[in-house]
C-alpha positions, 0 to 999 in steps of 0.5 A, a space after each residue: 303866223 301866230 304862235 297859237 297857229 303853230 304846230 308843234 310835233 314830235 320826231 316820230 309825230 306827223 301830220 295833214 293841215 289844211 287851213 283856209 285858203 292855202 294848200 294843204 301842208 303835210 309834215 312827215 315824221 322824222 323819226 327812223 323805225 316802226 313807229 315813223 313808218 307807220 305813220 308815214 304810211 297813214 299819211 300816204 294812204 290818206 293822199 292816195 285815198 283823197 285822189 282816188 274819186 270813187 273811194 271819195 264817192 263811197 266814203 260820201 255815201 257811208 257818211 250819209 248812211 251812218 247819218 241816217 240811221 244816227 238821225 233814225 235813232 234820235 228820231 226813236 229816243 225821242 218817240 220813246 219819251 212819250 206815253 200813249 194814253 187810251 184816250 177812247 170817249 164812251 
């Protein structure tokens, strides 16, 4: 591993890395107190909540709802640009 692909955390710092082909690594906090546990705490929600296939499944159709509805308002910017001139012949 190169110097620039390590990483460097503090005691109270944790982390998920997930890197092309290996499994993911997990470092916890080292630090005692508030701070470590409630990182601590954040890292296991994020691994119980990767388990948990229904929540995966809802948080895919949040993704795809939030996406929607960004691709709707560039869709409106766009539109907004653009002036409708009465172009009637007579």
């Amino acid at each position: 591993m190169d110097d620039e692909e390590k990483i460097k955390l503090t005691n109270s710092e944790g982390a998920i890395v997930i890197r092309d082909n290996s499994m993911p690594e997990i470092y916890a906090p080292l630090e005692v107190g508030d701070r470590g546990d409630s990182v601590r705490f954040t890292l296991a929600f994020l691994l119980y909540a990767i388990e948990r296939e229904d929540w995966v499944m809802e948080f895919g159709d949040f993704v795809g709802t939030l996406q929607d509805k960004v691709d709707e308002n560039l869709i409106k910017a766009k539109r907004s640009k653009f002036e409708v001139i009465d172009g009637d012949k007579k």
